[in-house]
C-alpha positions in Angstrom: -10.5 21.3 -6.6 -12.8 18.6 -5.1 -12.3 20.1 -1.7 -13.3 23.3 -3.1 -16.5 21.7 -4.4 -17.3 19.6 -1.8 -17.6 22.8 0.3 -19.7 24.9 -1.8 -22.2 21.7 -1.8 -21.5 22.1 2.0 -22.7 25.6 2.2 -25.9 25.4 0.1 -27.3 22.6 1.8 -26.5 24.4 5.0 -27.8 27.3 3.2 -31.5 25.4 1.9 -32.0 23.9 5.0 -31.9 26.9 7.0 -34.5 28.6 5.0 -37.2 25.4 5.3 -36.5 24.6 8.6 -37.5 28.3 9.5 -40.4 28.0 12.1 -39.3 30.8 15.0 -43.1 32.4 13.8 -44.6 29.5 15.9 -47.5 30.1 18.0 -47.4 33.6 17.4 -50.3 36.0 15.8 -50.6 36.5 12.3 -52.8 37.8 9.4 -51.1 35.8 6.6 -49.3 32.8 5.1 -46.5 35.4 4.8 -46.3 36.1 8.6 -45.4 32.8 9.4 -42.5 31.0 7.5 -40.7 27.1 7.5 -43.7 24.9 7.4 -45.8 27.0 9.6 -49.6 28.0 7.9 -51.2 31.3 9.6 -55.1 29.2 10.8 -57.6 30.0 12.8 -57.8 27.5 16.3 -61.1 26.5 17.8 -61.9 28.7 20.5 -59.3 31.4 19.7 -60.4 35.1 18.5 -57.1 35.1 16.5 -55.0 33.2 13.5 -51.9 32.0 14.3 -48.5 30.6 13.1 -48.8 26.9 13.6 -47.6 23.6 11.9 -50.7 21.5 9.9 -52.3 19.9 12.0 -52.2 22.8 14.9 -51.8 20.1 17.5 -48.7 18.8 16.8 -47.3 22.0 18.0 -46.1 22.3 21.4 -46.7 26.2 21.5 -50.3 26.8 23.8 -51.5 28.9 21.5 -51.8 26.2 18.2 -53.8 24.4 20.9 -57.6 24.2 20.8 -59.4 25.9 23.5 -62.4 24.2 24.8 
């Protein structure tokens, strides 16, 4: 029975973590919140005619696009 529990509490950690740690949307092009996912915002970057999926700040991000243009 504690096996059996201990699994379950397994799984839905693995479960949760999974669906925070979501940030494959990074860097790319977005129009909202909702096009991004994991801790990603959809922003505007200086010197960039679109909004994209990057962590707050953008320059934290290792994808070129999150990067300010100057």
């Amino acid at each position: 029975m504690t096996r059996t529990i201990a699994w379950i509490l397994i799984a839905m950690a693995t479960t949760f973590a999974a669906c925070g740690a979501d940030d494959s949307n990074e860097g790319k092009a977005c129009s909202s919140a909702n096009d991004c996912g994991g801790n990603l915002t959809c922003q505007p970057i200086q010197g960039r005619n679109q909004d994209y999926c990057c962590p707050t700040p953008a320059n934290e991000s290792k994808q070129s696009t999150c990067q300010a243009v100057q």
